[in-house]
C-alpha positions in Angstrom: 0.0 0.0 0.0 3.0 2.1 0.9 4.6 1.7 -2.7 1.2 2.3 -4.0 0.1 5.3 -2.9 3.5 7.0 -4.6 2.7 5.5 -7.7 5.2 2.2 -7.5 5.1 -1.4 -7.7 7.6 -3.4 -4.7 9.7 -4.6 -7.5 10.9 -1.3 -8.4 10.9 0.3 -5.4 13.1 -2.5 -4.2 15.3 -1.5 -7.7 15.1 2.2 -6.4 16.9 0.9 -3.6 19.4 -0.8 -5.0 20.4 2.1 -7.2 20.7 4.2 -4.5 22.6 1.9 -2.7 25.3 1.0 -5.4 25.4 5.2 -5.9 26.3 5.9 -2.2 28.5 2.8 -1.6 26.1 1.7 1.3 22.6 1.7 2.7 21.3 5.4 1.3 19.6 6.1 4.4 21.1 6.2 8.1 20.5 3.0 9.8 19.3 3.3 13.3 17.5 1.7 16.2 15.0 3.0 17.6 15.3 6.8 16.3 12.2 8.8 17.1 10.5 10.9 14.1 11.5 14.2 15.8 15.4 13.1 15.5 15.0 12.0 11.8 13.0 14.9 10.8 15.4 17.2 12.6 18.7 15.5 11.2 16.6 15.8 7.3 16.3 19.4 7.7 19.7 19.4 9.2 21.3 17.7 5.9 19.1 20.3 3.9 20.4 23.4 5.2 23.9 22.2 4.8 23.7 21.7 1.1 22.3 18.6 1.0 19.7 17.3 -1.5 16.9 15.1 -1.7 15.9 13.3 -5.1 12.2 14.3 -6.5 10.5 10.9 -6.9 10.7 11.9 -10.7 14.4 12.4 -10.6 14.9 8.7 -8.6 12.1 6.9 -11.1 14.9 8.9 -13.8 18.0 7.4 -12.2 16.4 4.2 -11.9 15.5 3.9 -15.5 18.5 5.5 -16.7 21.1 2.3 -14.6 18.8 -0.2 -16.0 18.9 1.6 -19.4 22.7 1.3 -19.3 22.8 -2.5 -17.6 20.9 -3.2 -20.8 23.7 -1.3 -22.6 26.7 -3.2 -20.8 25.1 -6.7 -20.7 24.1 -6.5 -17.1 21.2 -8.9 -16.0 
């Protein structure tokens, strides 16, 4: 339902994942336990104001199709 209600099916939101994740070298969000949505909200707002950007879902549904355009290119499966 999640997925859904921005307009993607699990399969390539898990792909949307995984190209933001080969991108950053990592997990492309921070990892915690237990974080409360005050901390996250704060620490978004934080990254913002210090130059930081945050990908439309446009632009990462662009970036997605653009790595599996060029996978297609290179052979990738």
């Amino acid at each position: 339902m999640l997925f859904s209600s921005l307009g993607l099916d699990t399969s390539t939101a898990i792909r949307m994942f995984l190209v933001a994740a080969m991108e950053t070298g990592g997990i492309p969000f921070a990892v915690t336990h237990g974080a409360d949505r005050d901390s996250v909200i704060r620490g978004a707002i934080a990254y913002r104001k210090s130059g930081g950007k945050f990908l439309t879902a446009g632009q990462s549904l662009d970036v997605l199709r653009e790595a599996i355009q060029n996978g297609a290119k290179h052979g990738a499966r």
